[in-house]
Every structure is written in structure tokens, then in C-alpha cells.
C-alpha positions in Angstrom: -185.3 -132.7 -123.4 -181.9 -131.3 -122.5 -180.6 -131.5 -119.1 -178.9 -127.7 -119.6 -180.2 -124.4 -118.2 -181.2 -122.2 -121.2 -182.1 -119.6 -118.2 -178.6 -118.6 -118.3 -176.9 -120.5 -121.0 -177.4 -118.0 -123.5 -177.1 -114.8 -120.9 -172.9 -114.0 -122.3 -173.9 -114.1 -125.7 -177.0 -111.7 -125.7 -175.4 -108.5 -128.0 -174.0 -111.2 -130.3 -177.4 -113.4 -130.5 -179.7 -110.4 -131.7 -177.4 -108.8 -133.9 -176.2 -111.4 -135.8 -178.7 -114.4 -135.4 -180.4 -115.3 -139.1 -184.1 -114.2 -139.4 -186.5 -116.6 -141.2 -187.7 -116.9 -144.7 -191.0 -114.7 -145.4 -192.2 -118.0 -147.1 -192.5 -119.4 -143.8 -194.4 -116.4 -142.5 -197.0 -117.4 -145.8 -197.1 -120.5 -145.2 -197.8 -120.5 -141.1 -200.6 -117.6 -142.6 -201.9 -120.2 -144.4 -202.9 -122.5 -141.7 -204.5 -120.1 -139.3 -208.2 -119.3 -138.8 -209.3 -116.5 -141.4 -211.5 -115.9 -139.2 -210.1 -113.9 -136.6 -206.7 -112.2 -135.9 -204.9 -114.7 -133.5 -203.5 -114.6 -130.2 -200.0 -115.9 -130.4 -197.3 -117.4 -127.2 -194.3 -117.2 -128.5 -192.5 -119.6 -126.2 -188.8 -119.5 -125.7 -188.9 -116.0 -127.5 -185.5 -114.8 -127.0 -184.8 -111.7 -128.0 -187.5 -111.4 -130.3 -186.5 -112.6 -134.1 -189.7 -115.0 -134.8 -191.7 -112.1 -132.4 -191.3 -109.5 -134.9 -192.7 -111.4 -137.8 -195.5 -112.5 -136.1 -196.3 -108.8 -134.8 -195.4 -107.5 -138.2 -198.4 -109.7 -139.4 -200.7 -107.8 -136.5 -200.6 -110.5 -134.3 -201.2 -110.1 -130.0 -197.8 -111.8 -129.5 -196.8 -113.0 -125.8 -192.9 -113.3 -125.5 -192.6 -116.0 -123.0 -189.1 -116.5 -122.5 -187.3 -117.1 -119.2 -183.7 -115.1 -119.9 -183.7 -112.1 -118.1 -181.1 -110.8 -120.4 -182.8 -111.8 -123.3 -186.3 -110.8 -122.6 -184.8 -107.4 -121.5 -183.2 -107.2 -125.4 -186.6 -108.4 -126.7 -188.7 -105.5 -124.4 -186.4 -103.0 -126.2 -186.0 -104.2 -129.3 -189.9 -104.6 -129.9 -191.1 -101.6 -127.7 -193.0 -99.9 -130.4 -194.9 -102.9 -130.8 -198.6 -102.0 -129.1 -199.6 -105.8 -129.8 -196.0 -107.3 -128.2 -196.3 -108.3 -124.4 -193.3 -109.7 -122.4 -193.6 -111.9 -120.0 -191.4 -114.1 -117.9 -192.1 -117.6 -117.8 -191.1 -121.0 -119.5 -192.7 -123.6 -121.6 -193.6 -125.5 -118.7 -194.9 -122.8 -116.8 -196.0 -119.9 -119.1 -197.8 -117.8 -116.3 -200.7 -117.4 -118.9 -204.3 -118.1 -118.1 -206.8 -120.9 -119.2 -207.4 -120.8 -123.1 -205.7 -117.6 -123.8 -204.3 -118.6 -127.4 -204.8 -119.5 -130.6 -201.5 -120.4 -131.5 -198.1 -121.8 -130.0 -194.6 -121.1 -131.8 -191.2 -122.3 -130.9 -188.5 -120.7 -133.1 -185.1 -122.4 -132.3 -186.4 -123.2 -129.0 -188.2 -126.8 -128.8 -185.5 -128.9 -128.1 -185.0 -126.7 -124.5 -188.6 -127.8 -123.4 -189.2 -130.4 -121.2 -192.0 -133.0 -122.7 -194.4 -133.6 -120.3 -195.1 -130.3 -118.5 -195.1 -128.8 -121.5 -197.9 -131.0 -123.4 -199.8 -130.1 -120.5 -198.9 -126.8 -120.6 -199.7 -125.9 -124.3 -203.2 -127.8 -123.9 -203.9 -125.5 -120.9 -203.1 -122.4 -122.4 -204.6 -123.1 -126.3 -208.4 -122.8 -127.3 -210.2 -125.4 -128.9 -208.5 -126.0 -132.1 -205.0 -125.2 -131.5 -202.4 -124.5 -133.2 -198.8 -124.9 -132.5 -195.5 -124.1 -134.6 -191.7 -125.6 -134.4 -189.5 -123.6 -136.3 -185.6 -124.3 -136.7 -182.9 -122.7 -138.8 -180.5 -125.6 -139.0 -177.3 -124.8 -140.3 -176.3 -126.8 -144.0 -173.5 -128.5 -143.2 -172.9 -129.8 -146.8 -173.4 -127.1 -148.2 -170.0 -126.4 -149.7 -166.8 -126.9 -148.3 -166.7 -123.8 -146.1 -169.8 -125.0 -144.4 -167.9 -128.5 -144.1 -164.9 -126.6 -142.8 -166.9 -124.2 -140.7 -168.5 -127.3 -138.8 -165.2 -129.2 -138.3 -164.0 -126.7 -136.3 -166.9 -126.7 -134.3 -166.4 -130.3 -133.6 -162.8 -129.7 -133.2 -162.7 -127.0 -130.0 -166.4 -126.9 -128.6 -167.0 -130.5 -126.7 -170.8 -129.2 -126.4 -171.0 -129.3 -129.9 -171.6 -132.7 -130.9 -174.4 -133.4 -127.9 -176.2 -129.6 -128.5 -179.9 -130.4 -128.5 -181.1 -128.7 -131.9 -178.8 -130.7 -134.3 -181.0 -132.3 -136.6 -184.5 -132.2 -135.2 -186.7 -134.5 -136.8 -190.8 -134.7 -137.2 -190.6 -137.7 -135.3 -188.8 -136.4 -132.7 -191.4 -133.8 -131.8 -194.0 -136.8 -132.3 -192.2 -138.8 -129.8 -192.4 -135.5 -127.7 -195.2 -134.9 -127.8 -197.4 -137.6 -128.9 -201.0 -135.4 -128.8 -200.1 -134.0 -131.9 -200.8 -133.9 -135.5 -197.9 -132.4 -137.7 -197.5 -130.5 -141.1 -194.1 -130.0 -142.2 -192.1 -127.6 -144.8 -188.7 -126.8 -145.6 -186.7 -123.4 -147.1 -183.5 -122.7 -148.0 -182.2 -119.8 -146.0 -178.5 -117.6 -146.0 -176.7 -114.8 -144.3 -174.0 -112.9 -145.8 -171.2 -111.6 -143.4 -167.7 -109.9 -143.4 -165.5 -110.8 -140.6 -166.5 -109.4 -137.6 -169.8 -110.5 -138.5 -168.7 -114.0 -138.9 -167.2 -114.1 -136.0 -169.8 -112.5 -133.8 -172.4 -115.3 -135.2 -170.6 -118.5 -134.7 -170.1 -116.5 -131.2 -173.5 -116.6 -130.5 -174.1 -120.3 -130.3 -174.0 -121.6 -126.9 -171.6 -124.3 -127.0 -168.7 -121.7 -128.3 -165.5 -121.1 -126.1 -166.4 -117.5 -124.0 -163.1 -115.2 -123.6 -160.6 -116.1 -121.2 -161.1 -119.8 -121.6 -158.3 -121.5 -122.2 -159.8 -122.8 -126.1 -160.7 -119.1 -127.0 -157.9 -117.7 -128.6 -157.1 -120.5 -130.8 -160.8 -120.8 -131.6 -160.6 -117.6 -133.0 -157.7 -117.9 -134.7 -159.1 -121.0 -136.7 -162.1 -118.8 -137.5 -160.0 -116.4 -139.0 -158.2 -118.3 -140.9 -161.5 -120.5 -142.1 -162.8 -117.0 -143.1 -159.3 -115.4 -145.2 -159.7 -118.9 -147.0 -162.9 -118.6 -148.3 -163.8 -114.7 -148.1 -164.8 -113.5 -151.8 -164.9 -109.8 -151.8 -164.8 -109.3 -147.7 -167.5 -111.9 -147.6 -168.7 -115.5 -146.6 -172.1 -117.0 -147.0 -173.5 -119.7 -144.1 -176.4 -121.4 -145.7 -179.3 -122.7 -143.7 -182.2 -125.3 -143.9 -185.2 -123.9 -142.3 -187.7 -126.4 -141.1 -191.0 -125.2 -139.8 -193.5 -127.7 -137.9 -197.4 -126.7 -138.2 -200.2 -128.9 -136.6 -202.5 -128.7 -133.9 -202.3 -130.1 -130.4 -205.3 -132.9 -129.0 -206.6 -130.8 -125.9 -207.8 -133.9 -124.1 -205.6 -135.5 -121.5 
């Protein structure tokens, strides 16, 4: 689906990624509850896991919870960040090739992950590794770019000094864009609000953690910066700025026959 390497796109902005990343709404936890089997306590890959944000709240819910995710760097953060975590298991592999065996799950998520996969292999994949009856879960905190006018500000400047920007992958993901992915699928779909407060090194250290920013010692860093500062002494109340999210979560269950 994109023609990037998320291997080792994402490998510079580790530290910043897991500290300052936005978690997800418990309401999404409830409602992804709701779907599954009451029953049993399910088996979950976690594909394109990172370092760990979705993990925790599905091991947090007593989940068996396999990290697949092919980041060194970032499965290494998600090993310790989630060590005390009996139920968590790490394991290197991608959406296309998830090293797990034959019917080993209940349930396939894909928080801010999806648009990395590639569409065929993976269908193929996600049948070969689910049980009868499925289930698989897209999850996406999309940033609100109307928001307010900090948000509209914030996302100029985006457009302004990262060329990656405008062509990144997980802008806007749609439910018929995961139907045309995958077309062996039957979809749910639900929406939060979501919202992260931060003071300025905070700030700066999110919008840092999205691949398509300038790294140090490129020639657009320093003035990147700079227009981050400024965007944040404009609109700081009290030391503070809000980004405000739409969070979009996918829930349906995958046809197992080819």
C-alpha cells in the first residue's frame, strides 16, 4: 500500500514515538470488548505493533497478545516497555509474513499500522493465521485538522517544510479504502474524539515523531523548529497546547475462504 520501508522509517524517532505518541480512547477498548467471543479469552496479533501502545490495552484486558512488528528498534522498546506482561510475546515478522502458525488467533489489530501493509499477502496472511470466525481490527488516531486554528496552523506547516507530508499513507483512511484492500471482509465502524495536552518540549518531541518530519542536520530542520516554536508561543495558554484527534476504529471479520 505504500512503496516506503516502515522497517527502518521509523528507527530515528523511536524515544520520541513511545513517549509522546497519543494512546487510544478506553471507549474503543469497550467497544472492540464488545465484539469478541464471550466465550473464551482471545488470542490477539497485534500486527505492526510498534512499540507497544494498542499492546498494552489489549494485555491490560488479559489478552495472549503477539507483537508482530518488524522494527528492530521498535520491537526492542516494546520487549521493555511491556516486559512484566506474562501474556505479551514479541516476535519479529510483518503483516505479510507474521511467522505465526496455522489458526493461531482469534483476533487481528492494526493500530496506526494498516496503510504500511501490502494487500494481497496480507489477506492471505490474516486468513492463514485466524480461526474460524475471525476477527480483525483497524485502528487510527487521525489528527483534527479543523479543529481550531492551531490545528489549522499546526498542519500548514506540515505542508510547508515536510514534502512527505502531503503523500504519507495514513491521511484520511476511509472504510472503503480497507474494503478495496481487502475485499474478504465485512466491516463495523466507530469514531471518538481523542486529545493530548503538551508543554513545549512535549510538542515538539510529538510532531517529531511522525515519519515524514525533517531529522537534525538536514538542511529544513532548524527552521522547522523554529516555526514550531513560534506556532506553540502563539497559542500556548498556561505552558500548554492541545492537538485534538479523530480516532477511527474498524471491527469485522475476515472470509477465510480463498
Amino acid at each position: 500500500m505504500n512503496t516506503e520501508d516502515p522497517k527502518r522509517r521509523f528507527s530515528p524517532r523511536v524515544s520520541n514515538y513511545q513517549k509522546y505518541r497519543p494512546n487510544y480512547p478506553k471507549e474503543v477498548i469497550k467497544e472492540f470488548l464488545n465484539y469478541l467471543p464471550k466465550k473464551k479469552r482471545s488470542v490477539v496479533a497485534d500486527i505492526g505493533s510498534g512499540t507497544g501502545i494498542f499492546t498494552k490495552r489489549l494485555l491490560d484486558q488479559g489478552m495472549k497478545v503477539y507483537g508482530v512488528e518488524p522494527n528492530d528498534d521498535m520491537r526492542r522498546a516494546a520487549e521493555d516497555f511491556l516486559k512484566n506482561y506474562p501474556n505479551f510475546h514479541s516476535v519479529k515478522g510483518s503483516a505479510e509474513k507474521t511467522t505465526l502458525p496455522d489458526e493461531s488467533v482469534d483476533v487481528v489489530t492494526a493500530a496506526q499500522a494498516f496503510h504500511w501493509f501490502n494487500p494481497e499477502p496480507t489477506l492471505k496472511e490474516f486468513q492463514r493465521i485466524l480461526r474460524p470466525e475471525g476477527m480483525v481490527a483497524f485502528v487510527w488516531n487521525e489528527r483534527d485538522l479543523e479543529a481550531d486554528d492551531f490545528m489549522k496552523e499546526y498542519n500548514q506547516i506540515l505542508l510547508d517544510f515536510c514534502p512527505k507530508y502531503k503523500n504519507s499513507p495514513h491521511l484520511h483512511i476511509t472504510k472503503d479504502q480497507i474494503l478495496d484492500f481487502i475485499e474478504e471482509i465485512t466491516l463495523d465502524e466507530f469514531h471518538f474524539s481523542n486529545e493530548q495536552e503538551f508543554d513545549q518540549s512535549g510538542f515538539i518531541g510529538r510532531v517529531l515523531s511522525s515519519s515524514y518530519t525533517p531529522l537534525p542536520r538536514t538542511p529544513e530542520y532548524v527552521p522547522f523548529i523554529t516555526a514550531l516554536n513560534e506556532l506553540f508561543d502563539k497559542h500556548q495558554q498556561n505552558g500548554k497546547v492541545h492537538i485534538s484527534y479523530n480516532t477511527n476504529m474498524y471491527l469485522g471479520h475476515v472470509h477465510l475462504h480463498f
